[in-house]
N, C-alpha and C positions, 0 to 999 in steps of 0.2 A: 090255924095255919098248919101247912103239913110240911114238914121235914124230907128231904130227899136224902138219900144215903149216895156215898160216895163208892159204895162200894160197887158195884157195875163199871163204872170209866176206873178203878185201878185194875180189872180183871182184865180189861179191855187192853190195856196200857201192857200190862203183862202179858198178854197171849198178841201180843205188835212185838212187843222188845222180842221176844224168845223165837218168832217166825223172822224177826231181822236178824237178828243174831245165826241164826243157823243158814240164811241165805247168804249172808257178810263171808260165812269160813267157805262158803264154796269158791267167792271172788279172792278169799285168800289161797284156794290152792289151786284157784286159776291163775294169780300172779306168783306163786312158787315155782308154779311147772313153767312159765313164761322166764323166770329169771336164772333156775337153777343151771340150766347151760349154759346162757353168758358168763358166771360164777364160776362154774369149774373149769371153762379155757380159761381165763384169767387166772385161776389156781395154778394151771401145767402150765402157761405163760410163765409167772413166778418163780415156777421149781426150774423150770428147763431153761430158762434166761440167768438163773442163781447158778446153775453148773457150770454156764457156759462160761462164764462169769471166773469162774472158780479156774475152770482149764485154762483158760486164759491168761491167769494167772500165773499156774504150773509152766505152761510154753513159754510164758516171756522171762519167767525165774532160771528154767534151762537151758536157755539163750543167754541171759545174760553170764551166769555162771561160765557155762562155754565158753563164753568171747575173756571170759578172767582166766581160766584154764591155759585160753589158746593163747593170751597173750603173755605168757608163763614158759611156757611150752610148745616146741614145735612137731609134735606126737602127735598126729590129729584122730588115733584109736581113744589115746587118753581123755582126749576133749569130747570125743561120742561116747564115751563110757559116762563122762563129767553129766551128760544130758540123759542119757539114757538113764540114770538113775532119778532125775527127776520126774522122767517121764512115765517113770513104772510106776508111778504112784495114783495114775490113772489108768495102766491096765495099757500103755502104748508102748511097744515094743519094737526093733528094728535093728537090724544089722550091723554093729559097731567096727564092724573090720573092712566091710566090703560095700561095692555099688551095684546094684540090681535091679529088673523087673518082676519084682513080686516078694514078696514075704518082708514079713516086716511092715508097721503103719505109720512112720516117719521118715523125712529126707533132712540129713544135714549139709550144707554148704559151709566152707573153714576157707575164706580168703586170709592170707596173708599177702600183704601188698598185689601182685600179678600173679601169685600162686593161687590155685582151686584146692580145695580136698573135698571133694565128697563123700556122705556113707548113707546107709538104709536106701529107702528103695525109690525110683526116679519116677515110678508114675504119680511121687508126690514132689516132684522139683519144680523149683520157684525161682525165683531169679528175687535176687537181694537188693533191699531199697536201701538207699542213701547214693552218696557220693561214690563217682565213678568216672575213673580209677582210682584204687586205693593207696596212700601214700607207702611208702617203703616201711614205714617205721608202723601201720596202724593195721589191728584185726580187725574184719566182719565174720559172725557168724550168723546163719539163718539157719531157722528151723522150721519144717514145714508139714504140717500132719494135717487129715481130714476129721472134723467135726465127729463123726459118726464111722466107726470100722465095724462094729460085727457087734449083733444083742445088745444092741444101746449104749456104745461105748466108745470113747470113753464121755461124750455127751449123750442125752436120751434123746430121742424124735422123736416125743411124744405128741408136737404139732403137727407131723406128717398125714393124721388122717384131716388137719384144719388148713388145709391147703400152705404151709410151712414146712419143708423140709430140708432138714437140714443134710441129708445123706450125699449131697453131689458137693458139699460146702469143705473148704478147708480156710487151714488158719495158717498167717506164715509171720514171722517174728526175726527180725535182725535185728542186735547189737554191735556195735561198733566200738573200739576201746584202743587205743595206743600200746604196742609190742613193748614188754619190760627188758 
């Protein structure tokens, strides 16, 4: 009887693996190129949802504080300084003295009961949510700045070329607190 040698079908076996193989990494960098851009919106989604996140933070910390200030004090330069220092911590800047159209990238409102005080600049004024009128004895303060002022800041719009943009968007923030 004669012997058949195995060695034919492992050559065979081996030049299938190695022509699968190298056909397999073409389907892999057809599903890389397929995936890598859904991945990286979802990355700037992340980052620029985490700032937004962050400022947000910062406005409603400078809000509140303000409305502690104002109900301390009936200075309302004081109380926009009180904010304005929070707000420099993202590059937002604004006119602590005065009411204007233009300069400056925040609007503060300072209700004390039927009193207004305004400062920074009115093409970002907001009208203040909660209860209305406000009692004799209680502060509101509202702060109200745009998303995006100038080089990405103080949030990035980095979604702006994924049809998200945040550049026409603003954020507005009242506290409310009882006059000491």
């Amino acid at each position: 009887m004669r012997s058949f040698s195995t060695r034919p079908v492992q050559r065979l076996r081996r030049s299938t693996t190695l022509w699968r193989s190298s056909r397999r990494k073409g389907v892999e960098y057809l599903e890389l190129i397929l995936v890598m851009p859904i991945l990286f919106i979802a990355t700037l989604a992340i980052f620029e949802f985490g700032i937004l996140l962050l400022y947000e933070e910062t406005v409603t910390s400078a809000t509140v504080e303000g409305a502690r200030e104002a109900a301390k004090t009936t200075d309302d330069t004081a109380v926009a300084a009180i904010i304005q220092q929070f707000l420099a911590i993202n590059k937002v800047i604004f006119d602590t003295t005065t009411i204007s159209n233009g300069g400056g990238s925040a609007y503060v409102l300072i209700e004390r009961g039927l009193t207004k005080g305004e400062r920074g600049n009115l093409n970002y004024a907001a009208n203040a949510t909660g209860p209305n009128p406000l009692n004799a004895n209680e502060v509101r303060v509202t702060v109200s700045t745009p998303l995006v002022v100038a080089n990405d800041q103080p949030v990035p719009n980095w979604l702006r070329y994924f049809g998200l943009n945040l550049a026409t968007s603003k954020m507005q923030v009242s506290s409310l607190t009882l006059a000491e």
